[in-house]
C-alpha positions as CSV (number, residue, x, y, z in Angstrom):
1,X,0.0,0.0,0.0
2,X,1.4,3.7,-0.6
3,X,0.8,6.4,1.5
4,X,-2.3,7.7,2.5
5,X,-3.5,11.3,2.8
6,X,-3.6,13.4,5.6
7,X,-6.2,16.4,6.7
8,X,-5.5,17.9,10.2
9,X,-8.7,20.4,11.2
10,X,-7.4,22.5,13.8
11,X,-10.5,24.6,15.2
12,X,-8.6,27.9,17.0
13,X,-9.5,27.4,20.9
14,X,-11.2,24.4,20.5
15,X,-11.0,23.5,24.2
16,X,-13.2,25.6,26.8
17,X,-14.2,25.4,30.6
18,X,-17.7,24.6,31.9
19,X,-20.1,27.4,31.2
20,X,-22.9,28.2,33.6
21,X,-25.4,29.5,31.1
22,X,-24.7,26.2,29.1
23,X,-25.6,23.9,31.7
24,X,-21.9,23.8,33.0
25,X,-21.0,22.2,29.8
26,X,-18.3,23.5,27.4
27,X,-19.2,24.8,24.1
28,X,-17.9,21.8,22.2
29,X,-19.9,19.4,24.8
30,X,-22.8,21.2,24.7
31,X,-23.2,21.4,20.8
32,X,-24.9,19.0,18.4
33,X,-21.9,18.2,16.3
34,X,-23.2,15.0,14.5
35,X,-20.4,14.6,12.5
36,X,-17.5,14.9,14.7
37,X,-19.7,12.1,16.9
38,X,-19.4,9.8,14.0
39,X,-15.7,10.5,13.7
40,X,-14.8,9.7,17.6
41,X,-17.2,7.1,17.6
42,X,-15.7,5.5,14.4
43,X,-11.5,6.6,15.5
44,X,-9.8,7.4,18.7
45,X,-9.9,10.3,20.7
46,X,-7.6,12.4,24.0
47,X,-6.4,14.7,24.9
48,X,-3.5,17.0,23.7
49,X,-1.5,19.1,26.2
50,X,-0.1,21.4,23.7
51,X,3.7,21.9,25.4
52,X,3.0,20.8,28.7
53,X,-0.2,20.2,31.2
54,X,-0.8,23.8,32.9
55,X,1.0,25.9,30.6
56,X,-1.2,28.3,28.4
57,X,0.0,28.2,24.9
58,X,-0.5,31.4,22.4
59,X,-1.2,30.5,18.6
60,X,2.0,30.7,16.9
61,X,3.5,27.7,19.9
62,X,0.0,25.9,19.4
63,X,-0.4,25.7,15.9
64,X,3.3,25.4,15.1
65,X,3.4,22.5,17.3
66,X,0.8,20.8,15.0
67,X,3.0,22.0,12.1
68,X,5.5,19.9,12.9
69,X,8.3,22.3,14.6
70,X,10.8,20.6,16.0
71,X,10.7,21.0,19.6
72,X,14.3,22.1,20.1
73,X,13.4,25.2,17.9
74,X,11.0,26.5,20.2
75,X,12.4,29.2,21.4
76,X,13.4,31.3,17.8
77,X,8.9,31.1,17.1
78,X,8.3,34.4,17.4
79,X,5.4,36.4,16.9
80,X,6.7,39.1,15.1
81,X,8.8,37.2,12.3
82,X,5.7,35.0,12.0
83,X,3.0,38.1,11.3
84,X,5.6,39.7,9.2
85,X,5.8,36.7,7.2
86,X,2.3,36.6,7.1
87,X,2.2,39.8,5.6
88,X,4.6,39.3,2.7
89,X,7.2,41.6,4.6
90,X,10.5,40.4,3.4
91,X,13.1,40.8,6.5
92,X,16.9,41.4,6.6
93,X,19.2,39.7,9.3
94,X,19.1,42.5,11.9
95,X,15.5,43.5,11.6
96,X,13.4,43.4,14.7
97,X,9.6,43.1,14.3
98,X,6.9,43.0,16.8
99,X,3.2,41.7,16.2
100,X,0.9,44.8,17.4
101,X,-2.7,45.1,18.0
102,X,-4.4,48.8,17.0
103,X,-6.1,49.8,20.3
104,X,-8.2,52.2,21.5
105,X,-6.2,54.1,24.2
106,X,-6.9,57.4,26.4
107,X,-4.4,59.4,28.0
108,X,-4.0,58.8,31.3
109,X,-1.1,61.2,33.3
110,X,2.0,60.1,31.9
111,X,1.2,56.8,29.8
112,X,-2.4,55.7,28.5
113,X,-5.2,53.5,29.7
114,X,-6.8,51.1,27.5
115,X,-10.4,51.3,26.7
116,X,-10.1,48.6,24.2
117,X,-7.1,46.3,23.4
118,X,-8.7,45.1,19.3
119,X,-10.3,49.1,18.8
120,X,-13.6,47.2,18.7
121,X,-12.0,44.8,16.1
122,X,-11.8,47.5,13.9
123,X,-12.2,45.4,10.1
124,X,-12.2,48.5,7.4
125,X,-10.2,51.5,7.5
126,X,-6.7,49.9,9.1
127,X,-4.7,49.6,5.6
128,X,-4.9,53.5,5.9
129,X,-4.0,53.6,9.6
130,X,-1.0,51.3,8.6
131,X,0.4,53.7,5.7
132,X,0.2,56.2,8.4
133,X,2.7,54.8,10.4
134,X,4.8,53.4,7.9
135,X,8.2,54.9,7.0
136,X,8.1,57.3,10.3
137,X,11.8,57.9,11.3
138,X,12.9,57.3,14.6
139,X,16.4,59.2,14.3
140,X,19.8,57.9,14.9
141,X,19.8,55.7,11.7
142,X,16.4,54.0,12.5
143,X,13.5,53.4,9.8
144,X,9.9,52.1,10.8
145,X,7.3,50.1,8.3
146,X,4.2,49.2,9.6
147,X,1.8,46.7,7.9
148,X,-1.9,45.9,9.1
149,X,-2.5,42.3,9.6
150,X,-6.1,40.3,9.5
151,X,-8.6,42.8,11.3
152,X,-7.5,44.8,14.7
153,X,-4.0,42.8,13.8
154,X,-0.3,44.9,12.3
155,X,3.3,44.2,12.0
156,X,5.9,46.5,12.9
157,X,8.9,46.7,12.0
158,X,12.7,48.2,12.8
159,X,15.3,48.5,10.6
160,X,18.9,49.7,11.4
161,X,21.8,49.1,13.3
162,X,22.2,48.0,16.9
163,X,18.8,46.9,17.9
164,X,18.0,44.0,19.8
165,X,14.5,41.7,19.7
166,X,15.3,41.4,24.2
167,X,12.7,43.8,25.1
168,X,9.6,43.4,26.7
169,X,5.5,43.6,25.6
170,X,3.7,46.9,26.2
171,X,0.3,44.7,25.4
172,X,-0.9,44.4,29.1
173,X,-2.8,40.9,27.8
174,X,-6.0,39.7,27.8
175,X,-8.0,40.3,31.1
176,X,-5.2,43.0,32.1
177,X,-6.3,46.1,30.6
178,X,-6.1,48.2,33.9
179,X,-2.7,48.2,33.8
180,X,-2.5,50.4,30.7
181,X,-0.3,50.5,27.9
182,X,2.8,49.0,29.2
183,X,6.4,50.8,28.8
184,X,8.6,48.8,26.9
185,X,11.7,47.6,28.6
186,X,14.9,46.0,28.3
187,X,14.5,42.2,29.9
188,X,17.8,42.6,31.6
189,X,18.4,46.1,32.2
190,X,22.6,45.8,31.7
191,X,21.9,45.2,28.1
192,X,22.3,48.5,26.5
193,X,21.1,47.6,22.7
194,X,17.6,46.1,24.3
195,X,17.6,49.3,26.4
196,X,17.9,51.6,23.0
197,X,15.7,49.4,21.2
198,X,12.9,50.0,24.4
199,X,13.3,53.9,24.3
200,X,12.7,53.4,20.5
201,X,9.2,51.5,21.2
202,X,8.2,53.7,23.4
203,X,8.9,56.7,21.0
204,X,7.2,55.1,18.4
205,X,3.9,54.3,20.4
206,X,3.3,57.7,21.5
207,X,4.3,58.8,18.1
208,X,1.6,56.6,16.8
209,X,-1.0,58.2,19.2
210,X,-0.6,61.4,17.8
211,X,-0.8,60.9,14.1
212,X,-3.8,58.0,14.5
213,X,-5.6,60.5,16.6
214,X,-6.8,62.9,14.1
215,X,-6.6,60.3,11.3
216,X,-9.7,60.6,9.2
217,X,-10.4,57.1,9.4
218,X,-10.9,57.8,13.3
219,X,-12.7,60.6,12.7
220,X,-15.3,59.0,10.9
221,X,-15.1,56.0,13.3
222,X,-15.8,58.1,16.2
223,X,-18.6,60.0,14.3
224,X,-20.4,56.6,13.6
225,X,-20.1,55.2,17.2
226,X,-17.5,53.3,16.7
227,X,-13.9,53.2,18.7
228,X,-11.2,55.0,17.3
229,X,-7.7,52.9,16.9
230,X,-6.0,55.7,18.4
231,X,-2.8,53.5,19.8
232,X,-0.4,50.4,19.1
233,X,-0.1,47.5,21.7
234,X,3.1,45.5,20.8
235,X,3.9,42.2,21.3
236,X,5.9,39.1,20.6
237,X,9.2,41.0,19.4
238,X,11.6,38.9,17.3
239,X,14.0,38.4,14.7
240,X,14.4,35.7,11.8
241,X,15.5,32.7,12.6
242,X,16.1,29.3,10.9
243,X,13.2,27.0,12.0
244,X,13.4,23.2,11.3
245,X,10.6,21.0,10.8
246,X,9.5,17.4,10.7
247,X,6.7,17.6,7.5
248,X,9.4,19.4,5.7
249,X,11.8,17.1,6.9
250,X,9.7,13.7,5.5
251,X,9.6,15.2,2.0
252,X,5.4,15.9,2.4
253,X,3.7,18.3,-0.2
254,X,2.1,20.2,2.4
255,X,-1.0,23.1,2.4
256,X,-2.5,25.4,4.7
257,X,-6.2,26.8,4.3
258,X,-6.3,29.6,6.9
259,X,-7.8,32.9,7.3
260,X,-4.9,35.1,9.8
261,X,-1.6,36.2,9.7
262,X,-0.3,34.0,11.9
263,X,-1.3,31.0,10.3
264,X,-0.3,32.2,6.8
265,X,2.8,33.1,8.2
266,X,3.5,30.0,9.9
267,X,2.8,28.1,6.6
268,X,5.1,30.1,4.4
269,X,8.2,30.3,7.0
270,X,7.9,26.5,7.2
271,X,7.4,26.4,2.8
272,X,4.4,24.7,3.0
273,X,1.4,26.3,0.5
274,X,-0.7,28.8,1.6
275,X,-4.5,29.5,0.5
276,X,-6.1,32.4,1.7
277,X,-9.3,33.9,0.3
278,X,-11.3,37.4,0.8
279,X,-14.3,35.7,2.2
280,X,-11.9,33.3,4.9
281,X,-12.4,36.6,7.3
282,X,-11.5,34.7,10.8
283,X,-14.7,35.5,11.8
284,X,-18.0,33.5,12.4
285,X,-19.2,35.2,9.5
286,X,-16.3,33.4,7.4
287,X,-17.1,31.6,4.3
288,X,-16.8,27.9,5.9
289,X,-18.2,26.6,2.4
290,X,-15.4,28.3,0.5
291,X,-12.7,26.9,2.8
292,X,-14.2,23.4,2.8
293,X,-13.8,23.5,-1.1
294,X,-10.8,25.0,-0.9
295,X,-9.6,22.2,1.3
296,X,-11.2,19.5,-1.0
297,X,-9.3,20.9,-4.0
298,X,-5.7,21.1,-2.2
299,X,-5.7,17.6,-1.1
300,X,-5.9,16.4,-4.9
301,X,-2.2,17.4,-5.5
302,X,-1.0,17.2,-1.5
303,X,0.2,14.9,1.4
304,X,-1.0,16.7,3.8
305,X,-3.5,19.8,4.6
306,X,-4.0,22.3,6.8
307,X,-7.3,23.3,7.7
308,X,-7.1,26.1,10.5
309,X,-10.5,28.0,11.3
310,X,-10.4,30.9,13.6
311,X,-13.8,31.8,14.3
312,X,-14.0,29.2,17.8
313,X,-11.2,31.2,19.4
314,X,-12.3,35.1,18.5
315,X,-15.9,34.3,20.1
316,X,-14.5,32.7,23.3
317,X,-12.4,35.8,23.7
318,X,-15.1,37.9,23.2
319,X,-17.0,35.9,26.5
320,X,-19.4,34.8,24.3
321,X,-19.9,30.7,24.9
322,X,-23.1,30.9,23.2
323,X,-22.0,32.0,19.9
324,X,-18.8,29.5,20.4
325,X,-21.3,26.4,20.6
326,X,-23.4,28.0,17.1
327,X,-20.3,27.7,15.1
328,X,-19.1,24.8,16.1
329,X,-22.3,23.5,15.2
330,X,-22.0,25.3,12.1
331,X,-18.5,24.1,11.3
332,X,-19.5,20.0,12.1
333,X,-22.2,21.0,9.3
334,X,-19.7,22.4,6.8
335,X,-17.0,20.0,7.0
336,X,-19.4,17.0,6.2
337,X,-17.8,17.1,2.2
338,X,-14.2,16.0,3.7
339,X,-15.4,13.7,5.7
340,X,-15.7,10.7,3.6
341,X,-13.4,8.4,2.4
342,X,-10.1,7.1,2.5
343,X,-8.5,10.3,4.4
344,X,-6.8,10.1,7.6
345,X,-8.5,12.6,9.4
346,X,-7.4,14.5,12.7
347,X,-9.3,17.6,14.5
348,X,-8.5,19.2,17.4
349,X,-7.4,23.0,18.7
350,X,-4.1,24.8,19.1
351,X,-4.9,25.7,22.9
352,X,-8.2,26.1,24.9
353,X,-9.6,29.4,25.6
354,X,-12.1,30.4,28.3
355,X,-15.1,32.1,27.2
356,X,-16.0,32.7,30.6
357,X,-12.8,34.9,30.9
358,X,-11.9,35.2,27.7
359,X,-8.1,33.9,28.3
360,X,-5.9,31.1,27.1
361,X,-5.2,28.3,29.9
362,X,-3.7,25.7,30.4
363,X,-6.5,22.8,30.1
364,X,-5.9,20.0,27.5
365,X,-7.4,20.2,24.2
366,X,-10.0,17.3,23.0
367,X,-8.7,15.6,19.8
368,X,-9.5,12.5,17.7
369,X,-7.8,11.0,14.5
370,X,-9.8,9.0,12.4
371,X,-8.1,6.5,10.3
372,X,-9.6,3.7,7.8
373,X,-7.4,1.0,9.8
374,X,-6.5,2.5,12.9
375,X,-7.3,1.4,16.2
376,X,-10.9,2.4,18.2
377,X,-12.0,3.3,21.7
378,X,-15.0,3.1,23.3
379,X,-15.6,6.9,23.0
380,X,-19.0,8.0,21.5
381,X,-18.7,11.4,21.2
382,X,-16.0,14.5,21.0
383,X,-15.9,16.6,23.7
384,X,-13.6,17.6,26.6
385,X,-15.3,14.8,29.1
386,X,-15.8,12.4,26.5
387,X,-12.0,12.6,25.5
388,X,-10.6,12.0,28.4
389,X,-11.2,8.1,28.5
390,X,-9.8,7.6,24.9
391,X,-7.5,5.6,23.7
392,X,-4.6,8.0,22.9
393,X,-5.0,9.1,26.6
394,X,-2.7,12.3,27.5
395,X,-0.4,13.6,24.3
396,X,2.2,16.2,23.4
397,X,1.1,18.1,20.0
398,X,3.8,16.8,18.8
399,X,2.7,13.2,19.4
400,X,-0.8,13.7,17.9
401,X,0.9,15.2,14.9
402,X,3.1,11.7,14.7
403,X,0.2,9.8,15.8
404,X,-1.2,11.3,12.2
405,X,1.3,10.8,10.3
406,X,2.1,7.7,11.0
407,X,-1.3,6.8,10.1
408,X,-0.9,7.9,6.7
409,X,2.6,5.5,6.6
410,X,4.4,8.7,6.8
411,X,6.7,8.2,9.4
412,X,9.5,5.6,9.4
413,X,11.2,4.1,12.3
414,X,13.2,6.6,15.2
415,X,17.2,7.8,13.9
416,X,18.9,9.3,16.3
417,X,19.5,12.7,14.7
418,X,16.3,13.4,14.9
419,X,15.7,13.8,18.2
420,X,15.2,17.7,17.9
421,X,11.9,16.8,16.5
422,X,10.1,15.3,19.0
């Protein structure tokens, strides 16, 4: 027999707490997802503790695990490169780029409070806040470009000599908005290029503030009741770096269907394709249809694809459990075209995420794998509860993503170079 093919559906913040106002059931356990019951019912389900049990995970670790990363590369997936890449910037060794958020922000004595960390997910008008910023020039031989991302989402980045990617967040985080904008800092204050590179942040943020306040697209904003994107959060700052990975590594023709930055630039810094649509919005409102087909079509001419669907995570940070539980109802529906045949299929999430609180945490994330011959537990349904009696009991990402591939005969046996994978 040759190889089979692979479809890995990763569903952003799959995994959720109990919700009161469900019944103290998660979203997932509380839906009628018909189709993902056949699958667990018909495979083998657990649960996936995406870098270790406890430990919150942000996207670009979650979903890069399931890309195959290796491991020992961990630490050089940053959230900057990864957005810029998903942006098309092209980078030069030395450059130091930072994934942002536009914000609404108030002054507030010397810094700024933060009404809103996503500027009420501001969707039009942010191209034009982008070219705003772009090109400003910090002084002593340092350039700025700044590119908007998918939605409330942008990239910045700084070009010239001496900087350094060791400097801290001024994105508060999720849940932590009374602590303001944050002032950008060197991690270890002896280190004078992470130092410059800080006062150079914080020069550009305020910077920002004063040409996005008056911007016209604000101006309109604010007369139509909407927030104004007045400010720049930054976050995840980083520099290129070689990353090595285990799909690429087994020779697989690999695509991603996604609808964000990160994923897209996940996908092209590891050379798999990348398909991205205008109606594939990250939003429940995206065009699941269109993504299905779009997955249908890439597996003709791949090994392995990617489908990555955003929509789960946005409405659990948005505290909205309800909404969570309609689309993945709505996604089970969709998906129903891929789910026949000789596939070997896996779904699961990157990380869980609260939609009582609207965090990340550490919880494990249900998953099952559904292969023509593979082995089956005595699960009947896919859900956090349900999953944690199945047969692949508690796994690493990086073991579901083996688990998978070896399924399709992918995998051959252990060599002891590559160790860094796994």
């Amino acid at each position: 027999m040759g190889m089979s093919k692979g479809l890995l559906i990763i569903l952003d913040g799959l995994g959720d707490r109990p919700v009161p106002a469900l019944g103290w059931q998660t979203p997932l356990g509380a839906a009628r997802a018909p189709n993902f019951d056949r699958l667990a019912m018909a495979g083998i389900t657990g649960l996936i503790h995406p870098l270790a049990p406890g430990v919150p995970v942000g996207t670009q670790v979650g979903v890069g695990l399931l890309f195959g990363v290796a491991r020992a590369d961990l630490p050089g997936l940053s959230r900057g490169p990864i957005e810029a890449a998903g942006v098309g910037m092209v980078l030069r060794d030395g450059d130091v780029t930072f994934r942002c958020n536009f914000a609404t922000l108030h002054p507030n004595g010397d810094g700024f409070a933060i009404i809103d960390r996503r500027a009420g997910r501001i969707s039009c008008g942010a191209d034009e806040l982008a070219e705003a910023l772009s090109g400003m020039d910090l002084g002593d031989g340092v350039s700025t470009r700044f590119c908007a991302s998918t939605q409330h989402r942008g990239v910045l980045l700084l070009r010239g000599e001496g900087l350094s990617d060791a400097v801290t967040d001024t994105d508060p985080g999720a849940g932590h908005c009374d602590d303001g904008l944050l002032v950008c800092r060197a991690r270890m204050s002896t280190d004078s290029l992470a130092t410059r590179t800080a006062g150079l942040v914080n020069a550009f943020l305020r910077r920002s503030n004063e040409v996005l306040s008056d911007h016209p697209v604000n101006v309109r904003r604010e007369q139509n009741g909407l927030l104004p994107a007045n400010g720049i959060l930054t976050r995840g700052s980083g520099r290129i770096a070689p990353l090595r990975n285990l799909i690429k590594h087994l020779g697989l023709r690999t695509a991603v269907i996604a609808e964000e930055g990160t994923i897209l630039g996940l996908g092209r810094l590891f050379g798999f394709d990348v398909l991205n649509e205008p109606g594939f919005t990250a939003l429940p409102d995206t065009d699941l249809d269109a993504m299905v087909a779009a997955t249908g079509q890439a597996i003709k001419d791949h090994d392995l694809v990617f489908l990555h669907i955003k929509g789960s995570d946005t409405l659990a940070h948005d505290r909205n459990p309800a909404g969570k539980k309609a689309f993945i109802e709505k996604i089970d529906a969709a998906l129903a075209p891929l789910l026949d045949g000789d596939l070997v299929i896996g779904i699961t999430g990157d990380h869980t995420t609260d939609s009582n609180v609207g965090r990340h945490t550490g919880d494990p994330v249900p998953a099952l794998l559904h292969a023509p011959l593979g082995r089956l537990d005595s699960v009947a349904a896919f859900s956090e509860s349900a999953c944690m009696s199945g047969g692949l009991g508690h796994i690493s990402s990086t073991a579901f993503l083996c688990t998978l591939l070896d399924h399709m005969d992918a995998m051959h046996n252990h060599r002891a170079y590559e160790y860094i994978y796994y």
